[in-house]
N, C-alpha and C positions, 0 to 999 in steps of 0.2 A: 057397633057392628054394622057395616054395611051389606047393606041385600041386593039380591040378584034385580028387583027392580031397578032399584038405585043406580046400577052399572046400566042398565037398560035406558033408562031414564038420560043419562047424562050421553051416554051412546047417542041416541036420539035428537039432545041440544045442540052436540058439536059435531053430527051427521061425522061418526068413526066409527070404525068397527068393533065387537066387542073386545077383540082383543085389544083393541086399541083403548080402549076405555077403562077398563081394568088395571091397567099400570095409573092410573090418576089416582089410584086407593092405597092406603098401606098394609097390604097385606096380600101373600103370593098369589100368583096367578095361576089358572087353570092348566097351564101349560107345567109349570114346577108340579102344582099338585098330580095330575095327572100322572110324572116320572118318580113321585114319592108312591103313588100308589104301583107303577109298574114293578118299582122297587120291593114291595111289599107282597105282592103277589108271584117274584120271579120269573116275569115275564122276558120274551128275547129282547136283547137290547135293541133290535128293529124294530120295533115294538117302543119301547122308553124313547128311543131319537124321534118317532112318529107324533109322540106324544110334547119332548121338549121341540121341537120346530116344524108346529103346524099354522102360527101367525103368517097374516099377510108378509112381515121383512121377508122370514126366514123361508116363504116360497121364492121371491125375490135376490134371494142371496142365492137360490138353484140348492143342490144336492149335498149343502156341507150342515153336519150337525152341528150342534151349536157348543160353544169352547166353554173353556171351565170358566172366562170371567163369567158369561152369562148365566152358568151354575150359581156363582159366590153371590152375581147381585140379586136373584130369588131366595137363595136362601137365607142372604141376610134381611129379607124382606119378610123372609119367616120367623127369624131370630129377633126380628125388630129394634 
């Protein structure tokens, strides 16, 4: 199991952001987790897109949530 240091840690060696860091691991990222839990609490779906496209890209790509490939490849990141 990887830890939050460990994400920090490698953060730090290749000067990237945490989100950027986090996709180096196999296992979802805080952006997936984050929409499993909005899921779970039935929060408004403004709310889950806040959640799945809050990285550096997806500020960069402007105002579009994020499409189902990017659904499929965190969840298969879940699914392992």
């Amino acid at each position: 199991m990887v830890t939050k240091s460990e994400i920090k840690q490698f953060q730090k060696e290749k000067a990237c952001l945490f989100s950027q860091a986090e996709n180096n691991f196999p296992f979802p990222t805080s952006s997936f987790l984050g929409a499993l839990l909005c899921d779970h609490w039935q929060l408004p779906d403004k709310v889950k897109v806040a959640c799945e496209s809050h990285g550096i890209l997806d500020c960069a790509r402007g105002d579009q949530a994020p499409g189902p490939r990017a659904r499929e490849g965190a969840a298969a990141r879940l699914h392992g």
